[in-house]
N, C-alpha and C positions, 0 to 999 in steps of 0.2 A: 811611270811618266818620265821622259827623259829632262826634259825640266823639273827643276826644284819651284818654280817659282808657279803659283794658282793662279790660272789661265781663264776662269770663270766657267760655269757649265752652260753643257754644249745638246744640239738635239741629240746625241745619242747618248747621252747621261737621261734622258730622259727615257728615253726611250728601250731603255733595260727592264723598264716593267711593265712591256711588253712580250718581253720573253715567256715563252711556257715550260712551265716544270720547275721545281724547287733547283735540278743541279745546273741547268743551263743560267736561270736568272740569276743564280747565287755566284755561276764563276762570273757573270757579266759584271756584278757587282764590285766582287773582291779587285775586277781587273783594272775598271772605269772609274770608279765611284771612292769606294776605296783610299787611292792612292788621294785622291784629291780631300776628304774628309780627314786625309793623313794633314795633308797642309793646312788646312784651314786650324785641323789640332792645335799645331805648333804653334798658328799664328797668335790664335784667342784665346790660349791657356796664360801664358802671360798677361796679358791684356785685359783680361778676367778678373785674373790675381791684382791686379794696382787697383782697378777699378771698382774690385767687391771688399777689399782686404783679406779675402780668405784665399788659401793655396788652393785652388783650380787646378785640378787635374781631366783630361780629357779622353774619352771612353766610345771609340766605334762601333756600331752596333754589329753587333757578328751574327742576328738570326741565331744562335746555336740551339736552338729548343726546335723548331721545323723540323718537321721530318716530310711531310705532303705540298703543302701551300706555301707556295712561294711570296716572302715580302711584297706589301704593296708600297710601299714606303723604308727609308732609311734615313740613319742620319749620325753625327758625331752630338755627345753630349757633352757639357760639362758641369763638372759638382765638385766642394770641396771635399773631395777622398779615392783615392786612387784604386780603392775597392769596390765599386761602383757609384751609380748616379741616382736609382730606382729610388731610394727611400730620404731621397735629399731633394731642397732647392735645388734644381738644375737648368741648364741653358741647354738650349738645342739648334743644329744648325741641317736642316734635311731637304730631302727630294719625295715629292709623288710626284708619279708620273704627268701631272697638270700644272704644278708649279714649286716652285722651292720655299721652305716656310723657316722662320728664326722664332723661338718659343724662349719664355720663359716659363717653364711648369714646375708644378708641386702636383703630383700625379697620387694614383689611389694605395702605393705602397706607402707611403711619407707618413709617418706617426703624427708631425705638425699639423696635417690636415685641419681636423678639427678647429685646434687654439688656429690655424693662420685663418681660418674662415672667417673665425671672430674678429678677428684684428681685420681685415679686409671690412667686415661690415662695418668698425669703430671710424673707416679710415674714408668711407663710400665717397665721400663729396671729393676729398684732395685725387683721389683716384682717378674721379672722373674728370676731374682737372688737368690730369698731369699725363693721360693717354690720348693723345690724335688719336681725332672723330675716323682715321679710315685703319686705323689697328682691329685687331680681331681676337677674340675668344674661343676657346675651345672648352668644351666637358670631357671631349673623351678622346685621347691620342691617337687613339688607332682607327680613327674617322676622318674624313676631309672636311667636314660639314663645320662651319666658325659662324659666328654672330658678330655682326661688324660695332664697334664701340658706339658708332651714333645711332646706332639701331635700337638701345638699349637705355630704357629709361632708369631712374636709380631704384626703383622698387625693384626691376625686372635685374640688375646688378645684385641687388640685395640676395634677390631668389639666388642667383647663380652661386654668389656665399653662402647664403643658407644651405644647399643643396653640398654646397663644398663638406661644412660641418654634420649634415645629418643622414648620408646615404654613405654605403660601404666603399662604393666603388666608385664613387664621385670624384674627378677630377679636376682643376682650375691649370688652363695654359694662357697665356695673353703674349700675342707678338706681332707681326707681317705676316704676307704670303705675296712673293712675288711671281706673275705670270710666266709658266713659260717660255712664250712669247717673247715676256719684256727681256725674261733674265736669260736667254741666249743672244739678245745683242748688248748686254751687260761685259765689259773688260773686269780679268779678275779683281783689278783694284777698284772699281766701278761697284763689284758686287762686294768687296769686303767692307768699304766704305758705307752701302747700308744696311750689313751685317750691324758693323762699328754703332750706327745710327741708333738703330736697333737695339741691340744691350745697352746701351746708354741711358734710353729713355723708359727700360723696361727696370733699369737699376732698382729705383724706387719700391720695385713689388720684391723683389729679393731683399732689399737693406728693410724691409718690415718682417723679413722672416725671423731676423735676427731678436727683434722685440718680439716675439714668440714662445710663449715657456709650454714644454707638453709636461704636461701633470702625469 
């Protein structure tokens, strides 16, 4: 990018997963996607850090395990450890080709799993409190498919933490997904501002991981 400074994404940011073949999407990625996932790093690693207390370090996904099938999705993470993201509380900031999505997840590597289920289902009512009715959930990262928070009655919450705590590969993400549509006439400070929004209000399920002891 000749600018330094995050310009917001654009239809052909989107539009890189549409490319066919692992080497053509992949260089589309590194060229387009990439550079700007580089800025947004820089921006929210700090910003991370004030805001969780923990050192935030920030982690581009590089695909390196592909060998055939080309990503349907990307995105930059952040976790407090400069060695990776996978088995931490982590933030997420990404692209499918439908819309751009901001995560908070504890995904099926994370040892806390279990213990944060629990703490999740101790915490169900402030929960439901403290998430706008048009945020969304996710089971499983590598899906587009979310459950909108007013969709979700607190038994049908409870399931999703039970599910958190008793299945292997069971995952818990809560955050946005911005259209498209909406977020190509989005300015980059436009889109960073309801990134900003975003972790803000997601704080809360991060700062409970913290009271989380894995046995």
């Amino acid at each position: 990018m000749a600018s330094r400074k995050f310009n917001g994404f654009k239809k052909a940011d989107f539009n890189v997963f549409k490319i066919d073949g692992l080497e053509g999407r992949m260089a589309a990625l590194q060229e387009r996607i990439q550079p700007k996932f580089q800025l947004l790093g820089e921006h929210f690693a700090p910003s991370l850090t004030a805001m969780t207390g923990d050192e935030m370090q920030y982690h581009i996904a590089k695909h390196a395990r592909r060998t055939i099938n080309p990503p349907k999705d990307s995105w930059v993470a952040f976790a407090n450890s400069n060695r990776g993201y996978k088995m931490l509380p982590h933030f997420q900031i990404g692209l499918w080709e439908t819309h751009v999505f901001v995560w908070f997840a504890v995904i099926y590597e994370a040892p806390i799993k279990e213990a944060y289920g629990e703490k999740l289902i101790e915490d169900v009512k402030q929960i439901r409190e403290s998430i706008p009715a048009d945020y969304v959930w996710s089971k499983d990262h590598t899906k587009p498919e979310v459950i909108r928070q007013s969709d979700l009655s607190e038994d049908e919450h409870k399931d999703l933490f039970q599910r958190l705590m008793n299945v292997k590969k069971a995952e818990i993400l809560c955050g946005i997904q911005i259209p498209r549509e909406e977020a190509v006439t989005l300015s980059g400070d436009e889109t960073i501002a309801r990134i900003e929004e975003a972790f803000q209000t997601l704080r809360p399920l991060y700062n409970l991981t913290k009271k989380t002891a894995v046995s």
